[in-house]
matplotlib code that plots the C-alpha trace (Angstrom):
import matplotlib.pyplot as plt

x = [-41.7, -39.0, -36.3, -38.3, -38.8, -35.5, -34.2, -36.8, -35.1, -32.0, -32.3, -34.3, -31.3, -28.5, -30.4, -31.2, -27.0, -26.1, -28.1, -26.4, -23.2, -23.8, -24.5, -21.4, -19.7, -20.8, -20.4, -16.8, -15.5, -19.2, -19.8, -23.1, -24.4, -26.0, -29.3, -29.8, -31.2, -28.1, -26.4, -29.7, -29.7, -26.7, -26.8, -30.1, -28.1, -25.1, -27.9, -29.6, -26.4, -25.7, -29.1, -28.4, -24.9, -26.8, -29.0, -26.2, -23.8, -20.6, -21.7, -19.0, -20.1, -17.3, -16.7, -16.6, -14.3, -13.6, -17.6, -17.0, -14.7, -13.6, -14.7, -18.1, -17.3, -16.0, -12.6, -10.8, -8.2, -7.2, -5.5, -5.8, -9.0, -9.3, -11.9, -10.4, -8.5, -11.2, -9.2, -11.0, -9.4, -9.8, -13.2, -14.9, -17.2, -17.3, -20.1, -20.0, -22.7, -22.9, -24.0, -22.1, -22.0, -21.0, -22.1, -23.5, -20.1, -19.6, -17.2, -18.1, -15.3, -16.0, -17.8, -16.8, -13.6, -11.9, -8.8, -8.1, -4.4, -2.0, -2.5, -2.4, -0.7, 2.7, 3.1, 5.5, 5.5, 2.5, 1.1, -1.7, -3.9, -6.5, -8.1, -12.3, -13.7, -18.0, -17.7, -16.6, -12.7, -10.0, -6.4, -4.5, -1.4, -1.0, -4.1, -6.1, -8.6, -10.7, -13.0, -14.6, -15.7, -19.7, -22.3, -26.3, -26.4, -29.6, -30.6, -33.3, -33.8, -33.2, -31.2, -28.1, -26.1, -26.4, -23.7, -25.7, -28.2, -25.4, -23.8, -27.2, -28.0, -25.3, -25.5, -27.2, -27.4, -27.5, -24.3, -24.2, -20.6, -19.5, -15.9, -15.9, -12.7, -13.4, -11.1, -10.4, -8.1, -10.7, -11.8, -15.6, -16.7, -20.3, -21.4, -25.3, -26.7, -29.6, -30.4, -32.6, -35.5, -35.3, -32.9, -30.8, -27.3, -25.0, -21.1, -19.3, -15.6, -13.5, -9.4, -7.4, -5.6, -2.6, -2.4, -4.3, -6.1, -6.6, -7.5, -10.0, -10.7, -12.6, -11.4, -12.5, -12.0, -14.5, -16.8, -17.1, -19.0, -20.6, -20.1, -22.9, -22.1, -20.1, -19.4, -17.9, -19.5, -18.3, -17.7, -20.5, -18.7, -19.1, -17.6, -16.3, -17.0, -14.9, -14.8, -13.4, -11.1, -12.8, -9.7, -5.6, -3.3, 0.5, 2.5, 6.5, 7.1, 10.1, 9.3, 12.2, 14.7, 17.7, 17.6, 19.2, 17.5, 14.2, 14.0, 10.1, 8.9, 11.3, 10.1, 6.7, 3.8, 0.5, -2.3, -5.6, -9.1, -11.8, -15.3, -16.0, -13.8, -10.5, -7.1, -4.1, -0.9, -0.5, 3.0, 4.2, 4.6, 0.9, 1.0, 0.8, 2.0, 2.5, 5.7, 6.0, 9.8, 12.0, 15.0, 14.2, 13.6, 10.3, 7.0, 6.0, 2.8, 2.8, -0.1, -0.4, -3.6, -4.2, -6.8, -7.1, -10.0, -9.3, -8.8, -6.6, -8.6, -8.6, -11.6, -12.0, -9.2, -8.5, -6.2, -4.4, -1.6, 1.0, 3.9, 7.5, 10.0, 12.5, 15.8, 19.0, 22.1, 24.1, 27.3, 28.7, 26.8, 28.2, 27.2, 27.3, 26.2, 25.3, 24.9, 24.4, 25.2, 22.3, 23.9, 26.6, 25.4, 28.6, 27.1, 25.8, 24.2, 24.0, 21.0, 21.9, 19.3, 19.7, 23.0, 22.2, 23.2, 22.9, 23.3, 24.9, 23.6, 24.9, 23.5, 25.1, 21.9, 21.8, 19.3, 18.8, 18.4, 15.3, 17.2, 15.0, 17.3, 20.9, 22.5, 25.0, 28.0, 29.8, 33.4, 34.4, 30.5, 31.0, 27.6, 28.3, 30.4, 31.3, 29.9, 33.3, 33.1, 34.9, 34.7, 35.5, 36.0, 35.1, 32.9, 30.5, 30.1, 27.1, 26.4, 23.9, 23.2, 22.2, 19.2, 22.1, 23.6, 26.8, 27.4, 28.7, 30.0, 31.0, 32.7, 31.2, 32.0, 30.3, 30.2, 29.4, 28.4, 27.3, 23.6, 22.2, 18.8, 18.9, 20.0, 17.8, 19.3, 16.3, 15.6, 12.8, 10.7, 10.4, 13.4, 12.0, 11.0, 7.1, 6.5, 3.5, 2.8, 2.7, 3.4, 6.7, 8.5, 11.9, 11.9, 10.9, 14.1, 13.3, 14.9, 15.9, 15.5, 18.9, 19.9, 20.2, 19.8, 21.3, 20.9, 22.7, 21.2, 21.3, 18.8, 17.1, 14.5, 12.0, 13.1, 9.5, 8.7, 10.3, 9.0, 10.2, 12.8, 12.7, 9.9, 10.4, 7.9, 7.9, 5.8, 5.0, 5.5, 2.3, 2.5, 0.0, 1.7, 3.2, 3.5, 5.8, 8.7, 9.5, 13.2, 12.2, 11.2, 7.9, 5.7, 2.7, 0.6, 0.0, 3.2, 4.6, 1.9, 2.2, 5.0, 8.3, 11.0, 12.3, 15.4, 17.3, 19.8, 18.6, 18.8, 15.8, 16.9, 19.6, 17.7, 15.4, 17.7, 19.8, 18.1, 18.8, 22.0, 22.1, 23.7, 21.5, 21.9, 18.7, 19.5, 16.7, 17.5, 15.2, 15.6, 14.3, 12.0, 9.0, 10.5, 12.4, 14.6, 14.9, 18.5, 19.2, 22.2, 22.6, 24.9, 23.6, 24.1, 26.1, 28.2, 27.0, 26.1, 22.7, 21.1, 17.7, 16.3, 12.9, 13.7, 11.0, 9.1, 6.2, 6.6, 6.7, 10.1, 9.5, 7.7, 9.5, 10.4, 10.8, 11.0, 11.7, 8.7, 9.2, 6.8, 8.3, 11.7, 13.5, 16.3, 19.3, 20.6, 24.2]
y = [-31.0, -33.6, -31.2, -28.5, -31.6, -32.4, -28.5, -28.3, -31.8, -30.6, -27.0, -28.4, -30.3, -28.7, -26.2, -29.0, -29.9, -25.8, -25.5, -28.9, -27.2, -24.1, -26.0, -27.8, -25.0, -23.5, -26.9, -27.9, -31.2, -32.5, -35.9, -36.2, -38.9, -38.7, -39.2, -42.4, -41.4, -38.8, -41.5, -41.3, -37.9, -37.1, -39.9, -38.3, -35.1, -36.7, -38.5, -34.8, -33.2, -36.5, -35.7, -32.3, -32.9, -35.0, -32.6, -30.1, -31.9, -31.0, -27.6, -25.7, -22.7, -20.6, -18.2, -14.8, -12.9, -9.4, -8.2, -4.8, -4.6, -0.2, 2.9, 3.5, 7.4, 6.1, 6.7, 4.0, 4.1, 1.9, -0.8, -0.2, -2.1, -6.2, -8.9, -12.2, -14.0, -17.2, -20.3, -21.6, -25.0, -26.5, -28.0, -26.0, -22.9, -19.7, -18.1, -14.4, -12.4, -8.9, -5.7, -3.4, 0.6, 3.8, 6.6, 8.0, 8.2, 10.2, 7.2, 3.9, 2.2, 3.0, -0.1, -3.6, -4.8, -9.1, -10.0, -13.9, -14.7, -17.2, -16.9, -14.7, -11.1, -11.4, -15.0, -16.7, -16.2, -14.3, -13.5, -12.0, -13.8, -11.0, -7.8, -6.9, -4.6, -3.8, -1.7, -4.5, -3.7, -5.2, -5.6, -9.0, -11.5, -12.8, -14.3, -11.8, -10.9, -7.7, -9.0, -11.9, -9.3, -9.2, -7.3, -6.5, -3.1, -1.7, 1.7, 2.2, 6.0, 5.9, 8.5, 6.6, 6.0, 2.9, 4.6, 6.9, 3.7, 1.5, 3.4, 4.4, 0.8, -0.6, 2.2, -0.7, -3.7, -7.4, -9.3, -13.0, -13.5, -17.2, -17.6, -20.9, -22.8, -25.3, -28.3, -27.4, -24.9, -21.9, -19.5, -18.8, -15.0, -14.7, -11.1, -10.7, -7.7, -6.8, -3.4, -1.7, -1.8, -5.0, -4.3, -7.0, -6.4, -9.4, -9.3, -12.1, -12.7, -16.3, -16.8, -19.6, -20.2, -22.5, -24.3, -26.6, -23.5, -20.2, -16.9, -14.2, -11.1, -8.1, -4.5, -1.8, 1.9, 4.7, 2.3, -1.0, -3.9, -5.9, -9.5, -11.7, -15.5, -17.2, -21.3, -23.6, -26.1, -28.4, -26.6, -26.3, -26.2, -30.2, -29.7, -26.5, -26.1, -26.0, -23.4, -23.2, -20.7, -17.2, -15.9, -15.7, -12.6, -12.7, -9.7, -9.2, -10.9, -9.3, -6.6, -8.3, -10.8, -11.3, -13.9, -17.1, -16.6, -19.1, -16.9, -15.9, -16.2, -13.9, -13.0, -13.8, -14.2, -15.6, -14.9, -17.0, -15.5, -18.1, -17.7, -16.6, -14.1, -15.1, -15.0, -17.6, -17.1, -20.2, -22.6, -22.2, -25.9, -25.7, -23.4, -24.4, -22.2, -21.8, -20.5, -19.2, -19.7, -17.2, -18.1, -14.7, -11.2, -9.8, -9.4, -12.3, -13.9, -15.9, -18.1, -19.2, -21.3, -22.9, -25.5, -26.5, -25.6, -23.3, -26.9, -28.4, -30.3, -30.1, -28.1, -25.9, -24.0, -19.9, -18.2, -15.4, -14.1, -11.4, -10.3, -9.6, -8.4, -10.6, -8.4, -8.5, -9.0, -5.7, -6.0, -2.2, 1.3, 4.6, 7.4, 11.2, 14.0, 18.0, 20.6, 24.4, 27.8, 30.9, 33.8, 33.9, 30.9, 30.2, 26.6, 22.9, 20.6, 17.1, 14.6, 11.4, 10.6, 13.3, 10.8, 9.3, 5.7, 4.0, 0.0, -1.4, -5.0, -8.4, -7.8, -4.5, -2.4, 0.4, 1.9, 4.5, 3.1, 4.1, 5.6, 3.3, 0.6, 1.6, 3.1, 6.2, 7.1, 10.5, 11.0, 11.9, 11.9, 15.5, 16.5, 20.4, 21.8, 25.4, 26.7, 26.5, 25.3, 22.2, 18.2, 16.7, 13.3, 10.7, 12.4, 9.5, 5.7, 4.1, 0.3, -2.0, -5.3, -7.9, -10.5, -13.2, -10.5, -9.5, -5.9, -3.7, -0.2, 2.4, 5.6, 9.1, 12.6, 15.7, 18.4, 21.8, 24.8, 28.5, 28.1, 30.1, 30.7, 34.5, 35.6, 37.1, 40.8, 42.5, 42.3, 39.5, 41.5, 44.6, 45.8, 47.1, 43.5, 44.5, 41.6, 40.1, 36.4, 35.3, 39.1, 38.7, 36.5, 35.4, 34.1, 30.7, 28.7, 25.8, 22.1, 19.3, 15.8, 14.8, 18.0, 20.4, 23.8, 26.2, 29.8, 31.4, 34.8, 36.9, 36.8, 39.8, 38.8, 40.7, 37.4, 37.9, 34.2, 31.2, 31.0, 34.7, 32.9, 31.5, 29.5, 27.3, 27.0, 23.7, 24.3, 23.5, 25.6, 27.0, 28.1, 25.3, 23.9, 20.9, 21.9, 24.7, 24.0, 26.7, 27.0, 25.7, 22.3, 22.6, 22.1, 21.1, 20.6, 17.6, 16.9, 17.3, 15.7, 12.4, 11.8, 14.0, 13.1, 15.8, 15.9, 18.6, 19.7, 22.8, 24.3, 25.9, 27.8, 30.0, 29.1, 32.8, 35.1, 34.6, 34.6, 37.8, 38.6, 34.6, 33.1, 30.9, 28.3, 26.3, 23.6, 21.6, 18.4, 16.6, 13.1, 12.1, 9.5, 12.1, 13.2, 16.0, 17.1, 20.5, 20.8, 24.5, 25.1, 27.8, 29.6, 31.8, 34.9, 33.5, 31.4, 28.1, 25.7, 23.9, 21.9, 21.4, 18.4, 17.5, 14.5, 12.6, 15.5, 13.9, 16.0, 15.6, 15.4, 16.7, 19.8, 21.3, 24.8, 26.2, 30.1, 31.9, 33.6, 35.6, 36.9, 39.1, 39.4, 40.1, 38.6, 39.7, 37.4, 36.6]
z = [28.4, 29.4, 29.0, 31.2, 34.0, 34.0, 34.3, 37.3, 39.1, 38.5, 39.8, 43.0, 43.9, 43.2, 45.9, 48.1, 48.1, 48.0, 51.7, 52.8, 52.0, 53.6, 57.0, 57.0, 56.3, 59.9, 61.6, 63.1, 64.6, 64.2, 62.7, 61.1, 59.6, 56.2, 55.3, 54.1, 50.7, 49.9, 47.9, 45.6, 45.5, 44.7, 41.7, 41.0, 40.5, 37.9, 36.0, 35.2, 34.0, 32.2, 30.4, 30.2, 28.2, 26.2, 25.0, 24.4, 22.9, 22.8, 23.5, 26.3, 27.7, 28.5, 31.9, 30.6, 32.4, 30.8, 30.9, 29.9, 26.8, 26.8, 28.4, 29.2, 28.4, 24.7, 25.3, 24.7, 22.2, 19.7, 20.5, 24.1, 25.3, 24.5, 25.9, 27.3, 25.0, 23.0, 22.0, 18.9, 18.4, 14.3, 14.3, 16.6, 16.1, 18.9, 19.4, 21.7, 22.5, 23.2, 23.3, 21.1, 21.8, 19.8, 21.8, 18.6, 17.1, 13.5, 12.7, 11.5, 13.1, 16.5, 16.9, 17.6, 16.1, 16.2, 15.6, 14.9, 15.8, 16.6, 20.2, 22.7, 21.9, 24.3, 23.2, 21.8, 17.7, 17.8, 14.6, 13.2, 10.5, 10.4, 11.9, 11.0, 11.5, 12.0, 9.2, 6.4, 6.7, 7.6, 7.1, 8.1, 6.8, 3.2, 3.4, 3.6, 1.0, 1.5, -1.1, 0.8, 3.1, 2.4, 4.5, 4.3, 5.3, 4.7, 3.6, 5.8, 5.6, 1.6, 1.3, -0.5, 2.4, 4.0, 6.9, 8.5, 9.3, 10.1, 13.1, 14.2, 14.3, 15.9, 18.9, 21.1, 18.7, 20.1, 18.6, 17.6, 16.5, 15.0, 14.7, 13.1, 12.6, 10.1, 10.0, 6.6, 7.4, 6.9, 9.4, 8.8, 10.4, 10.6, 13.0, 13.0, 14.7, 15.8, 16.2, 19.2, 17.0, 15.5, 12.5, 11.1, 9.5, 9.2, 8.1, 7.1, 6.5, 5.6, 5.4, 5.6, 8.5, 10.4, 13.3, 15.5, 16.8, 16.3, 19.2, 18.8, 20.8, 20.8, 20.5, 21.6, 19.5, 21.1, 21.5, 24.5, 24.7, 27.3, 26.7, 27.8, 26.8, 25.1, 24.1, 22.1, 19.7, 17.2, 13.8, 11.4, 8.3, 7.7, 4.0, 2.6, -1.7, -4.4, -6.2, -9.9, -11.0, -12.8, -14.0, -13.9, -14.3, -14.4, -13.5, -13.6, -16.7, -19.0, -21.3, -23.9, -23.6, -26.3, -28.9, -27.1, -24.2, -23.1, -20.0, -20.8, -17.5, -15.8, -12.0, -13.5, -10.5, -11.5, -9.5, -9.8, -8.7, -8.2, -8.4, -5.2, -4.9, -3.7, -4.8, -4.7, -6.4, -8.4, -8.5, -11.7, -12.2, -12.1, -15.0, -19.0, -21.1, -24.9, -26.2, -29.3, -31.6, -29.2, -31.7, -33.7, -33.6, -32.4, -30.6, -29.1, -27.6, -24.8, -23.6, -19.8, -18.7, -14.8, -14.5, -10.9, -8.8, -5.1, -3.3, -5.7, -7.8, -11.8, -13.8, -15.8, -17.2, -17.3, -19.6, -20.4, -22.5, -22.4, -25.2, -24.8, -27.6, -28.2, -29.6, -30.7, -28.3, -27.4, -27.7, -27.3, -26.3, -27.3, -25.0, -25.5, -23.6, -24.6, -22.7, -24.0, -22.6, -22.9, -22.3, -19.8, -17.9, -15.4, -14.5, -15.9, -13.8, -15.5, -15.3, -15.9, -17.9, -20.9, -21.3, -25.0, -25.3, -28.4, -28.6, -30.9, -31.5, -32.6, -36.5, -36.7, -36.2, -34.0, -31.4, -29.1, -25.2, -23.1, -19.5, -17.8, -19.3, -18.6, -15.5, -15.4, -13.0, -13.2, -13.1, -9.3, -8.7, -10.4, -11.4, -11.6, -14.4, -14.6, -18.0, -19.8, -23.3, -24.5, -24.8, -21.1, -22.5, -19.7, -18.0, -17.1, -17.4, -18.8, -17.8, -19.7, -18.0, -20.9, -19.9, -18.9, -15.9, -18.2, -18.0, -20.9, -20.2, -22.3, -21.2, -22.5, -23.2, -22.1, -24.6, -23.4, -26.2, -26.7, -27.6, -30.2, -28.5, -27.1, -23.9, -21.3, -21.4, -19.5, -16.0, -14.9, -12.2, -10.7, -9.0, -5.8, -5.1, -5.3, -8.7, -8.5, -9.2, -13.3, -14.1, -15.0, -17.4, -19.0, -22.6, -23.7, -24.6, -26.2, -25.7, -27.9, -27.4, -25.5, -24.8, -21.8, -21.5, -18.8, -17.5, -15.1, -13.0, -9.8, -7.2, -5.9, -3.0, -0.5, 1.2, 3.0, 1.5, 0.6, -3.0, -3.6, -5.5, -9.3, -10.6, -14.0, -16.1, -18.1, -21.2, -25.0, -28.0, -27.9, -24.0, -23.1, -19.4, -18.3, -14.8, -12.8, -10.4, -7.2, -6.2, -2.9, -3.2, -4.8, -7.7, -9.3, -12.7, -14.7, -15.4, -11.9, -9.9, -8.3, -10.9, -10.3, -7.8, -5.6, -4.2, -2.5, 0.6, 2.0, 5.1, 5.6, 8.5, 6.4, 3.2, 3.3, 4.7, 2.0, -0.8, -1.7, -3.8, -4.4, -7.6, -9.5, -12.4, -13.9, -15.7, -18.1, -19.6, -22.0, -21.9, -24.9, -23.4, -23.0, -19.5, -18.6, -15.3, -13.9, -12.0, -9.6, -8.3, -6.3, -4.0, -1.3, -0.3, 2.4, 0.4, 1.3, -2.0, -2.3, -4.8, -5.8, -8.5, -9.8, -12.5, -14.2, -15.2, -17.6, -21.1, -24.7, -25.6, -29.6, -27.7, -24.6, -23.5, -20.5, -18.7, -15.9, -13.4, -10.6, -7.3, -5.0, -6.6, -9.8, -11.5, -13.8, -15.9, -16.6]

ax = plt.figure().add_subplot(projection="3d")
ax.plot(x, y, z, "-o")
ax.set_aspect("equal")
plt.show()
């Protein structure tokens, strides 16, 4: 009741002074002489917004200044529409209302979305610390972490989807949004709706921030907003919990190191989750591991273990381990390469990675390199050989970088030879051009580990579409596939898919009118390491030389063969 009095004083005389102001206003060059009780009045006046303050705190409302936030007709683009800018210094809490609006929008994110940044967006240094959006996403700095996004969103039809409710609810829903900036350094989101008929859904969000203050607005994507009120406050968050750590992971440890090196850790990165969810990539002094003897040859296990709590604090401890092979030194690689001829194939194309390298270690043992662990460089950068046999001694160079940066190289030979599999002496297709798909077929030539195989043919197109031109089929011994590579620049099956590299320099502009009466050599290396590369190079009917690669084809290296399909064109073989 006192609070409702002193509303009432204070409205009856702020009227009482707004009419005394208007008069004056109309008045010139008039002296007029107060009443005597205006002195009274007017401290009557202070002493009500003194009691008002009181009651408020340090509660600042705040002039809103963009109302509307987007198109009424929903066409607002992302990243086009913003409210005013909301200073949130540390140790104060924001609160906006508004009304949020979708239209009845098929998209979830065509609702409200905030972004917290550094300031304002043509300042100075302005960073982003994090975007949210309505619909529990977001996307922000190093700090972010989606998974301390948490929402409510009811199923209120029951059919499963809690989407269909939640864009139907927030068409119209009453906002409450705290953006709390705690003087811990944590930003606290907190977005409660209230849906037209009386629905609640609330989203939360926290981050760790910088600086003595931090700006939010609003943004509008097919959706706007009408901002109602808005204030500041001090920040609720009197004391942020600890939270203990839940687990630790490491990631970019070596796979092996030589004996006489201690380097376990490597470019190691350990990266702690506490228990509610969030992640911090810990100091390594802050680490403890145990090291096993790294002074012989083997498989080793190493033990890691962080014990400090998500403010810094010591607790419980998490651990983890992870193994490396500690081997002998390298002190020379041998390298040889071997290419075979079917038929009269007139061309080799190398692949660098069906270069065996055997290392020769510090005990006298030897051991055949994985590719991923050596590099190669060709002679000239000459990649095609014509298919003449013979030894072309230093064809390549083969570099192995040893755990302490030294680099041993070893020059290699490329040995090309008549293979013993049979030629292709019958046309592939029909030759009118009219072959239908997976009709007609080459033989099966099979590949050794460390080997490549190479055919050679001429191209007879319809030239009607690009991939009337010849397929590869990468396969086992018993015709079950790996995958299928086209000519131009495509291919697919479990072998290919999301794990081949494709490279090529075509122009496609002169690449079909001249596939017909084109030259082509396939080349298929087996790298031994359970892939395999597929290597064309043709020459079209023009005369201009292209090239087309797919390396890193997933196989079994003890079980590879390959052959030849056609679709709208046939092919004689050399």
């Amino acid at each position: 009741m006192r609070i409702k009095s002193l509303i009432l004083k204070a409205l009856a005389a702020a009227a009482f002074v707004a009419s005394v102001s208007v008069s004056c206003s109309e008045i010139s060059f008039i002296d007029i002489n107060p009443p005597a009780d205006l002195q009274s009045k007017i401290d009557s006046i202070q002493n009500v917004k003194d009691s008002l303050a009181a009651l408020l705190g340090d509660k600042k409302m705040i002039d809103i200044t963009v109302a509307e936030v987007g198109a009424k007709d929903y066409t607002s683009a992302w990243w086009t529409e913003f409210s005013q800018y909301f200073e949130v210094p540390q140790g104060k809490c924001l609160t906006v209302k508004f009304i949020n609006h979708n239209g009845g929008s098929v998209n979830n994110w065509n609702n409200w979305n905030l972004c917290v940044a550094s300031g304002e967006r043509d300042s100075d240094g302005y960073t982003e610390f994090f975007v949210i959006r309505s619909d529990a996403y977001g996307w922000g700095n190093g700090d972010y972490n989606g998974a301390m996004i948490s929402q409510d969103y009811p199923d209120t039809d029951g059919d499963g989807d809690i989407w269909n409710d939640f864009k139907r609810h927030l068409d119209g829903a009453s906002v409450e949004m705290q953006i709390d900036y705690a003087t811990a350094g944590t930003v606290f989101l907190t977005a409660t709706h209230t849906s037209v008929d009386g629905v609640v859904l609330t989203e939360t969000y926290e981050q760790p921030v910088t600086g003595p203050s931090v700006t939010a607005f609003l943004i509008a994507d097919g959706s706007f907003m009408e901002v109602k009120e808005a204030w500041l406050e001090p920040s609720k968050i009197l004391e942020i919990p600890d939270e203990m750590a839940a687990s630790i992971t490491v990631s970019g440890t070596p796979a092996a190191i030589e004996v006489g090196s201690t380097d376990f850790w490597g470019n190691g990165v350990a990266t702690v989750t506490f228990a509610d969810g969030s992640t911090t990539v810990a100091d390594t002094a802050d680490v403890t591991f145990v090291v096993p003897d790294l002074s012989t040859v083997g498989t080793k296990t190493i033990i890691y273990s962080y014990s400090k709590t998500k403010q810094g604090n010591y607790g419980k401890p998490v651990a983890g381990t992870y193994t490396l092979e500690v081997t002998n030194p390298i002190v020379a690689l041998e390298a040889s390469a071997n290419a075979y001829l079917i038929g009269g194939a007139k061309y080799v194309t190398l692949s660098p990675a069906a270069v065996k390298v055997v290392a020769e270690y510090a005990d006298g043992s030897k051991a055949p390199l994985k590719a991923s662990q050596f590099s190669v460089a060709f002679a000239d950068d000459k990649v095609v050989y014509e298919g003449v046999e013979g030894t072309y001694a230093d064809a390549y160079t083969v570099t192995y970088t040893t755990a302490s940066g030294t680099a041993i190289e070893a020059k290699g030979a490329l040995t090309i030879a008549k293979s013993d599999l049979p030629a292709q002496t019958e046309m592939v297709g029909l030759e009118d051009n009219s072959t239908p798909w997976w009709a007609h077929f080459s033989h099966d030539w099979a590949v050794a580990p460390y080997e490549m195989v190479s055919v050679s043919m001429k191209l007879g197109s319809n030239e009607i579409n690009n991939w009337h031109s010849p397929c590869t089929i990468m396969r086992k011994a018993d015709l079950s596939e790996y995958g299928v590579v086209r000519m131009d620049h495509y291919g697919w099956g479990t072998g290919y898919d999301g794990i081949v590299t494709a490279t090529s320099n075509w122009n496609w502009d002169t690449f079909l009118p001249n596939l017909d009466g084109a030259e082509v050599a396939i080349t298929v290396a087996n790298n031994g390491d359970n892939t395999a590369s597929i290597r064309y190079h043709v020459i079209l009917a023009n005369g201009d030389v292209h090239f087309q690669y797919f390396d890193g084809f997933a196989v079994d290296s003890a079980d590879l063969q390959f052959a030849i399909v056609v679709e709208g064109a046939h092919l004689i073989f050399d």
